[in-house]
C-alpha positions in Angstrom: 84.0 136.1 78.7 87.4 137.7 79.1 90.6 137.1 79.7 90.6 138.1 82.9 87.1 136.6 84.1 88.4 133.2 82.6 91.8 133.7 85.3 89.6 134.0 88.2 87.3 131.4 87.7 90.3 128.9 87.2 91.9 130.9 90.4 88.8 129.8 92.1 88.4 126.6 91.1 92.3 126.2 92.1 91.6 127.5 95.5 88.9 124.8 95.7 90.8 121.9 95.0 93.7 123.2 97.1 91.2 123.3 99.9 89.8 119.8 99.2 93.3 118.2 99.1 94.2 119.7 102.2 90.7 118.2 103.6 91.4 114.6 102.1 95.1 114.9 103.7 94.0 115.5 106.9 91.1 112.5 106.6 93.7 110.4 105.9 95.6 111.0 108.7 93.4 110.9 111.4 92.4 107.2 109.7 95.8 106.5 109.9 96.2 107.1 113.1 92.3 105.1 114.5 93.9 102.2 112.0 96.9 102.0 114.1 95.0 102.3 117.5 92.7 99.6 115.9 96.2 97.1 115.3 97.2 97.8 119.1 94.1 97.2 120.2 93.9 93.5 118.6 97.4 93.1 119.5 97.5 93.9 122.9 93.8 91.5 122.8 95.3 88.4 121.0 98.3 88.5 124.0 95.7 88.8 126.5 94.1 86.1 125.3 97.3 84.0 124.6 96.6 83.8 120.9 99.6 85.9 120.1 102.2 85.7 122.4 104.3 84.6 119.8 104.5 85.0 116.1 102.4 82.3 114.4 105.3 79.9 112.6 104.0 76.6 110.6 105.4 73.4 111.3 105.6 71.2 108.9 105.3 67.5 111.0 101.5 65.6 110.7 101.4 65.4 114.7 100.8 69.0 114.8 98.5 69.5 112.2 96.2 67.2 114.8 96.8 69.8 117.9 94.3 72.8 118.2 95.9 76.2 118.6 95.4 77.8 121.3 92.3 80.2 121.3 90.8 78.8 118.4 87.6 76.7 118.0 
């Protein structure tokens, strides 16, 4: 091989990955974007069925570790 052929078949093989990175990128973003619709979609579920209208906080006393939450078997 020459010197030359040997540039274009790295060229091409550049132009490939270049290709597939834009490719990936793009995947990525569009599962970005269905995980985020996925996150409002439980969100906006848990406050309709009143298992998240407020943030979850521990308490520490042994009369509530008795209670059920709410929405919870």
């Amino acid at each position: 091989m020459t010197v030359g052929a040997d540039e274009a078949r790295w060229e091409v093989e550049l132009r490939n990955l270049r290709e597939e990175l834009k490719q990936i990128r793009s995947e990525q973003k569009e599962m970005a974007e269905a995980v985020r619709q996925l996150v409002q979609t439980f969100r906006t579920l848990a406050a309709h069925l009143g298992i998240a209208g407020e943030p979850y906080v521990r308490k520490d006393a042994d009369t509530d570790r008795d209670r059920d939450l709410p929405g919870f078997a």
